[in-house]
TIDREN-719454 format. One record per residue: residue in one letter; y, z, x of N, C-alpha, C, O, CB in turn. Coordinates in steps of 0.05 Angstrom, whole numbers, plus 5000, padded with zeros to 4 digits. Glycine has a CB too. Layout:
N
AYZXYZXYZXYZXYZX ...
This chain:
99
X142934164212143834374230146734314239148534484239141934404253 X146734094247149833984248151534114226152834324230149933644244 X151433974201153134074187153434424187155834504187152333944162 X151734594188152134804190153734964204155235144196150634844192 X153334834243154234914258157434854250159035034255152934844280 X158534554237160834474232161834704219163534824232161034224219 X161334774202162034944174162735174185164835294179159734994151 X160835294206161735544215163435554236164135774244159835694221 X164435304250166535214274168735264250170235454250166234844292 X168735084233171335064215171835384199173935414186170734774188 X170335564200171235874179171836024208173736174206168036074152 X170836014234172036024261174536004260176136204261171235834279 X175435714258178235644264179835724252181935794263178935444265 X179435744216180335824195182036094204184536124203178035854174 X179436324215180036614229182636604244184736744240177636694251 X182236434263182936394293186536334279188536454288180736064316 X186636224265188936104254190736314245193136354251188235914232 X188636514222190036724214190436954218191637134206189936744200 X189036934241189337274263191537174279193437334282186137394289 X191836924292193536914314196436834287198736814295192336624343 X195836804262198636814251199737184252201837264261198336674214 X197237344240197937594240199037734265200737904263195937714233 X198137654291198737794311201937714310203637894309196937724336 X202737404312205037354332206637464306208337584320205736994348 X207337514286208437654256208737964259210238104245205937604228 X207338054279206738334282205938554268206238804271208138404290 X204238364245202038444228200638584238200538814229200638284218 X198538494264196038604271197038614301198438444311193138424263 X195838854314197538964341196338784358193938714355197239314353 X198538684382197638554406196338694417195738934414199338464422 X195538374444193438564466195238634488197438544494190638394481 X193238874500195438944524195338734552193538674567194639284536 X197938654551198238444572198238154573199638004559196738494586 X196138084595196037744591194737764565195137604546194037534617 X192338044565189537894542190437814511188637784494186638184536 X192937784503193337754485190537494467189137524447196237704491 X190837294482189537084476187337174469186837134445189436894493 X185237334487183337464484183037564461181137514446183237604499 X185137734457184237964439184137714408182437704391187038294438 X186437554410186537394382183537224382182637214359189637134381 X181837114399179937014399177037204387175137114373180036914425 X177337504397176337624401174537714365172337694354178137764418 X177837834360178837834332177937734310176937844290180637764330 X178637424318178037214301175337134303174736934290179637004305 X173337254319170137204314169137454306166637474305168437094340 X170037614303169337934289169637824265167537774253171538234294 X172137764252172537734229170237474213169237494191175537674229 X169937244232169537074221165837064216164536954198171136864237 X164837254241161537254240161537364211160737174197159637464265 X162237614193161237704171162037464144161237444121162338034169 X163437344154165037124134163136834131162936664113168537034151 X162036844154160436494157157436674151155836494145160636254199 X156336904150154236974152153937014115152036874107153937224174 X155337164094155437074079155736814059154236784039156037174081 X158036604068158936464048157136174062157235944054162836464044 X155736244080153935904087150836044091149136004109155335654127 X150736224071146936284066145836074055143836014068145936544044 X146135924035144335664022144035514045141835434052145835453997 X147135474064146535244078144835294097143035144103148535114088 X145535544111143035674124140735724130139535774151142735754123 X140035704094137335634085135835404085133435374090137335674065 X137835214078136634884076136534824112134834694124139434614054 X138434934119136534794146134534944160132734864175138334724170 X135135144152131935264168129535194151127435234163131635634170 X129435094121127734974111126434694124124034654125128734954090 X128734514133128934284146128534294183128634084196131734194137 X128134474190127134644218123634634213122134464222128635044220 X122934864195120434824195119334584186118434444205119435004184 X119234494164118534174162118434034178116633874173119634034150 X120033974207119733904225117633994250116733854268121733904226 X117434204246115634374264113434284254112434124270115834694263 X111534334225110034324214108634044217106234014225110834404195 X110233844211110333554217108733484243106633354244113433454221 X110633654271109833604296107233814306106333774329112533634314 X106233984294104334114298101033924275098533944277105734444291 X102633794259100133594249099533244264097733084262100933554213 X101733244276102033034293099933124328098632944340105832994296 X100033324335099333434355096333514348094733494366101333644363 X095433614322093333624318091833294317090033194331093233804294 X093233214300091632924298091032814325089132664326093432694284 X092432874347092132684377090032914385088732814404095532634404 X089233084383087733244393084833204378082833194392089133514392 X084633174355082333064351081332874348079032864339081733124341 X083032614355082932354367081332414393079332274397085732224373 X081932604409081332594430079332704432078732684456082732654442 X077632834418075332964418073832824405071532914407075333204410 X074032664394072032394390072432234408070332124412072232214365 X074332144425072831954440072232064459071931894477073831734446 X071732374469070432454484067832434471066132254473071232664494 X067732604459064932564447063632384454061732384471064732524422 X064632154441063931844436063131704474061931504479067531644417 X064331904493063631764508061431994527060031904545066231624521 X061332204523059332354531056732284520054732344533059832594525 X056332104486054032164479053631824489051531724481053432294446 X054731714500054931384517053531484537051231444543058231214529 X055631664552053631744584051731764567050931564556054132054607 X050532074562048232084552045831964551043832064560048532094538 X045931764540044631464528044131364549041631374547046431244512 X044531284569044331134592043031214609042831094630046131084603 
């Protein structure tokens, strides 16, 4: 997941780099006022969500593959303590019992 999140920080910055080249070039129109910054930030995650949502689908994939496996893992771990635990209840109800 790390790496993922990296990958899509770095096609972010990539954006961020070449919107705020376009703007100050007067390629792509400023913002009105202070929001300039804004708008280049703004910009540059418009552009960049359809860009990281395409070109990092495998990676996307492998970790949400590597998500559930983990889940799965901890939901058989959680079962196992749970029916640990219902034997030694058992085990000690049919003790009372006995006695």
């Amino acid at each position: 997941m790390l790496r993922y999140t990296l990958m899509r920080l770095g096609i972010f910055v990539g954006c961020l780099v070449v919107v705020w080249g376009l703007v100050y070039s007067g390629l792509a129109p400023r913002g009105l006022g202070e929001s300039n910054g804004m708008w280049v930030v703004l910009l540059a995650l418009v552009i960049s969500a359809p860009i990281s949502f395409v070109a990092l689908r495998k990676e996307r994939d492998r970790a949400s593959v590597r998500i559930v496996q983990k889940v799965d893992r901890v939901k058989a771990n959680l079962d196992a303590n749970r029916s640990q635990e219902d034997v030694a209840d058992d085990a000690s109800r049919a003790q009372g019992q006995a006695s």
